[in-house]
C-alpha positions as CSV (number, residue, x, y, z in Angstrom):
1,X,-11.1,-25.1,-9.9
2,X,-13.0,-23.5,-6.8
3,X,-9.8,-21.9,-5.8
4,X,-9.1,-20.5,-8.9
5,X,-12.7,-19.3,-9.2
6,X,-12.6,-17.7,-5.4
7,X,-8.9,-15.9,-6.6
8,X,-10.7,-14.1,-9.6
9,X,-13.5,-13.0,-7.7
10,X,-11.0,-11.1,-5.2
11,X,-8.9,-9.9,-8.6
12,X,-12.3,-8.3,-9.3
13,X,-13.6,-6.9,-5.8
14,X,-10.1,-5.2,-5.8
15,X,-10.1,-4.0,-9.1
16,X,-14.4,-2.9,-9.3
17,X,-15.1,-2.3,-5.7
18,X,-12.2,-1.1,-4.2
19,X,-11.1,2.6,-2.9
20,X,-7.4,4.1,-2.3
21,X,-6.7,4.2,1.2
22,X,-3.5,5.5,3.4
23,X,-2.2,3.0,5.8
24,X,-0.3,4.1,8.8
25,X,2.2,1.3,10.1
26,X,5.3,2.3,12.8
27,X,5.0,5.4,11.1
28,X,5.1,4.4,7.2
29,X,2.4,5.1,5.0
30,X,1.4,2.5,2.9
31,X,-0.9,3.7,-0.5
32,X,-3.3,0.7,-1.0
33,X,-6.6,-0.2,-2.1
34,X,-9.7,-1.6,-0.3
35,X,-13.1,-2.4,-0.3
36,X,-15.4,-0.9,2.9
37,X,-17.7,-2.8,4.5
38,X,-18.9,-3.3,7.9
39,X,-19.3,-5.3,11.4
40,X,-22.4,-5.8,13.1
41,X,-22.0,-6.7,16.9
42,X,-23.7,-7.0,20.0
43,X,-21.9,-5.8,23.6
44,X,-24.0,-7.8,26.7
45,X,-24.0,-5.0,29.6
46,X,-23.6,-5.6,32.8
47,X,-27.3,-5.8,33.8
48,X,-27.7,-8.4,31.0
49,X,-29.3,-5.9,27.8
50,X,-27.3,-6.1,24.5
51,X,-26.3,-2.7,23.0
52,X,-25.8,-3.8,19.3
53,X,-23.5,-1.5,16.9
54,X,-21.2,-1.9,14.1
55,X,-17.6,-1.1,13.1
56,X,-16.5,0.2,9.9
57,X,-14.4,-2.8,7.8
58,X,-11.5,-2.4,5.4
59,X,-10.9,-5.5,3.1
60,X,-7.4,-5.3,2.2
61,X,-5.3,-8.0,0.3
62,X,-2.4,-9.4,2.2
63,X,-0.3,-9.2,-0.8
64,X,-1.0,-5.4,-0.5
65,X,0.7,-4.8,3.2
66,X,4.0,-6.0,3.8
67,X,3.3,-6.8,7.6
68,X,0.1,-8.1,9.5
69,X,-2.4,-5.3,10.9
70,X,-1.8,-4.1,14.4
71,X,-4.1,-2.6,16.5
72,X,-3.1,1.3,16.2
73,X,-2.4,1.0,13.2
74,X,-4.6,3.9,11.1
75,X,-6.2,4.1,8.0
76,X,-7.4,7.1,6.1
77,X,-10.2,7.2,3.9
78,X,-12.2,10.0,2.2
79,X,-10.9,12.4,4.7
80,X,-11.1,10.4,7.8
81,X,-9.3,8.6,10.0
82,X,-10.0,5.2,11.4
83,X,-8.4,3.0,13.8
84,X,-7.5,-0.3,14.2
85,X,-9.7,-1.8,17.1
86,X,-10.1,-5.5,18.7
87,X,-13.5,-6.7,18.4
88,X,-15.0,-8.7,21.0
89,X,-12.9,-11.8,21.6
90,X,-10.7,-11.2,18.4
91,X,-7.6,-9.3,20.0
92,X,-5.9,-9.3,16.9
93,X,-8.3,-6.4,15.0
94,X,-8.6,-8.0,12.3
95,X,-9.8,-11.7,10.7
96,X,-9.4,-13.5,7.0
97,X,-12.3,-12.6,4.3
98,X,-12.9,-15.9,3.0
99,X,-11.5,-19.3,2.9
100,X,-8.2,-18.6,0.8
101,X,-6.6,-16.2,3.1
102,X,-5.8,-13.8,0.7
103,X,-7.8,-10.9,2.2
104,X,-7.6,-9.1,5.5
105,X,-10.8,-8.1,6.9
106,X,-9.7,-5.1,8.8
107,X,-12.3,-3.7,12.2
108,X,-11.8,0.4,12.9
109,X,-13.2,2.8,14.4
110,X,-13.3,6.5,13.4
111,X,-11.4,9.1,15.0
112,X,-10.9,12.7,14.5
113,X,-7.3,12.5,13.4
């Protein structure tokens, strides 16, 4: 039941609170929503202060991309373009939203083109 209940609140992020986006994958363009949120984090310096900042998220359902997010890849939203970025110890750019694995919670960061 609590699967079921977690799979309908993800039917309606995607269809209420979601955006188009452009993917770019090895050069394909992928036309999909998702929902923007964001990253805090905190980088330790060398001389031991933390410099905290945050990335810019994409929430994108797996059932949406054909292929798992690289980093590279780019997405465009609104006009900008963000990229795909590892974040702190997670080299892969990315990490599940929740505990279904049905959602890709996607860490960029903005670039000019």
């Amino acid at each position: 039941m609590l699967k079921a209940g977690l799979e309908w609140l993800e039917q309606m992020r995607k269809a209420h609170c979601s955006s188009p986006v452009t993917y770019m994958h090895d050069g394909d363009a992928y036309a999909v929503n998702a929902t923007i949120g964001k990253t805090d984090y905190d980088v330790a310096t060398e001389s031991g202060l933390s410099i905290g900042s945050h990335v810019i998220d994409f929430l994108i359902t797996v059932a949406d991309l054909p292929f798992q997010p690289e980093i590279g890849d780019r997405i465009e939203y609104d006009g900008l373009w963000h990229e795909v970025m590892a974040l702190g110890d997670d080299i892969r750019g990315w990490r599940w939203s929740g505990p279904t694995h049905s959602t890709y919670r996607i860490h960029t960061r903005q670039t000019n083109a």
